[in-house]
C-alpha positions, 0 to 999 in steps of 0.5 A: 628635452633630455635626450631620452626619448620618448616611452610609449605605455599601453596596449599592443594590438594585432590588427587584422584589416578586411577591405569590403565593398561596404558595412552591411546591414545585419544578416547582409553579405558584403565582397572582402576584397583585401585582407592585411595585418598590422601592429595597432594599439600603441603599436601604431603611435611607436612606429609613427615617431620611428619613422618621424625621426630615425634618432629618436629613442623609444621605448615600449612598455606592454604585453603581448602573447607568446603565440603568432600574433605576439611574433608578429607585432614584436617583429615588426617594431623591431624593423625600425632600430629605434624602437627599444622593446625591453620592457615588452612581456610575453604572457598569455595572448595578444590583444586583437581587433578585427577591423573592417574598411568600407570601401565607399565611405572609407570608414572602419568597424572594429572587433576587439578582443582584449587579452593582454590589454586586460592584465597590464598594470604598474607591474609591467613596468621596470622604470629602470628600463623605460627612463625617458622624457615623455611617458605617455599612456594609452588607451584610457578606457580600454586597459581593464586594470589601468582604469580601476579605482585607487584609494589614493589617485583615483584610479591605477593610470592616474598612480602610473601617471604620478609614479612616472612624473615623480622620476621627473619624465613629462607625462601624456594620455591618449584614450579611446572614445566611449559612449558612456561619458560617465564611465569615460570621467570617472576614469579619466579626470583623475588621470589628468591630474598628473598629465602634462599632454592630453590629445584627444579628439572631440567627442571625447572632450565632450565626454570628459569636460561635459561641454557640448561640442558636437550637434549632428556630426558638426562640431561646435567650435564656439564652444572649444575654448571653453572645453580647452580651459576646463581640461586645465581646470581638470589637471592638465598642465602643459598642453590641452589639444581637442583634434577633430576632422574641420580643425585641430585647437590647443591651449597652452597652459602656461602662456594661456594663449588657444592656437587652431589650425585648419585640417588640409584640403586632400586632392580626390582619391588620396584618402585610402583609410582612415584608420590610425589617424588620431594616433599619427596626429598625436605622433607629431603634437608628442614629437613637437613638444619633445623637440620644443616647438610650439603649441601652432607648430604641434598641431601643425605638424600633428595635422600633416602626420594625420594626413600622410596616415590617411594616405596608405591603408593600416595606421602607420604605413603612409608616415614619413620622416619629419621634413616629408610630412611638412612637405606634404602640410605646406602642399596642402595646407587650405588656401 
């Protein structure tokens, strides 16, 4: 592309992680055994691509808090020297999760309390400040005033995302999964008007397009293609990828050509959280299509991302330069 680099929108979260022997059952105790903290939110996307390529210019656009938790996520992007923080607003209290790692099966319980996430909109944004190639926003379905309706687009992220396409950056959307699929198409489709890349996983396409894609936790694949072209349908004009643990798909809507590529097959004990992996996938799908790889390279590069972010425990911590995580892809990749 341009040069310009990337600007990530959204959410900055303080993460607080509790290791525990296991999630109990209400009214249980369970053994706490590590405690860590970390910048999660858009937080871990941004320092995904940092670290996936040294030169690349990001930019952030978000609020935090002015107490220690907003200290806290500021001063760690400023630990990588690419991250331009500039249109980061101190105001109020910062977003939070508390998030609970079981040991046993490796999975994550989160507790989230929005604050900041609930006032940003369109104002905190100085377009001036977040020129870029790629404007991506996240998370749909849990930014309060981004998710209201609008009179003209449909709701306030589908008015970011036109404003942002109108100054000629390429634009992509990243959302949390929600039970109410109802809620979760009423706030998306009209987002995905004006997106260019949409990276979600599968649950979350199944709530959007209204295709079934799961049945008892096995995803239906015979089904993904169809998924793909009705996110075309629905707006999205570059890239429509669906990630899910078996497997990764995307449709390139140009050349109208479904590409899929298989998850890696991780020796016993590599896996120490799984936390942020969705967003070191979408990490290297945004970087291929800012550096014109294609769509089979993207979600090549996006599964070995999420591989590497399995590897250490909080979102971002395991991520390495580009050529270290297709190293680890080509080492793993299933046989």
């Amino acid at each position: 592309m341009g040069g310009k680099g990337i600007t990530v929108a959204g959410t900055l979260i303080c993460d607080n992680y509790y290791m525990v022997d296991t999630y109990p059952k209400q009214g249980h105790l369970t053994n706490i055994r590590g405690v860590e903290r970390g910048v999660g939110g858009i937080g871990n996307l941004i320092m995904d691509l940092a670290k996936l390529d040294e030169n690349l210019s990001l930019k952030v656009s978000a609020v935090v808090g002015t107490g220690s938790n907003g200290r806290f996520v500021l001063n760690t992007l400023k630990t990588l020297p690419n991250i331009n923080i500039d249109n980061v607003t101190t105001e109020g209290s910062t977003s939070m999760t508390i998030a609970m790692e079981a040991n046993d099966n490796k999975q994550r319980t989160f507790f989230y309390l929005p604050a900041a996430s609930d006032i940003y909109d369109e104002s905190y944004i100085d377009w001036d400040k977040v020129e870029a190639d790629i404007f991506h926003l996240e998370y749909l379905l849990l930014l309060k005033k981004v998710d209201e309706e609008d009179p003209v687009y449909g709701t306030h992220g589908a008015k970011i995302l036109h404003d942002a396409k109108k100054r000629g950056m390429k634009t992509s959307i990243d959302i949390v999964s929600e039970e109410n699929f109802e809620r979760m198409r009423k706030v998306v489709r009209p987002a995905l008007k004006y997106t260019d890349y949409c990276i979600i996983n599968e649950v979350e396409a199944e709530g959007i397009t209204g295709i079934s894609l799961t049945a008892n936790e096995t995803l239906l694949e015979q089904n993904v293609p169809r998924a793909l072209e009705e996110l075309e349908r629905l707006g999205v004009s570059e890239w429509a990828v669906i990630h899910s643990p078996p497997c990764s798909f995307g449709l390139d809507v140009r050349t109208k050509e479904i590409k899929s590529v298989s998850s890696l097959k991780l020796p016993e004990g590599y896996i120490k959280s799984t936390t942020g992996a969705g967003d070191a996938f979408c990490s290297g799908v945004l970087y291929s299509a800012y550096k014109g790889f294609g769509l089979e390279h993207a979600l090549q590069l996006g599964t070995g991302c999420a591989a590497c972010s399995l590897s250490d425990i909080g979102g971002w911590a395991g991520l390495r330069p580009y050529k270290d995580v297709m190293k680890e892809y080509l080492l793993y990749i299933a046989p």
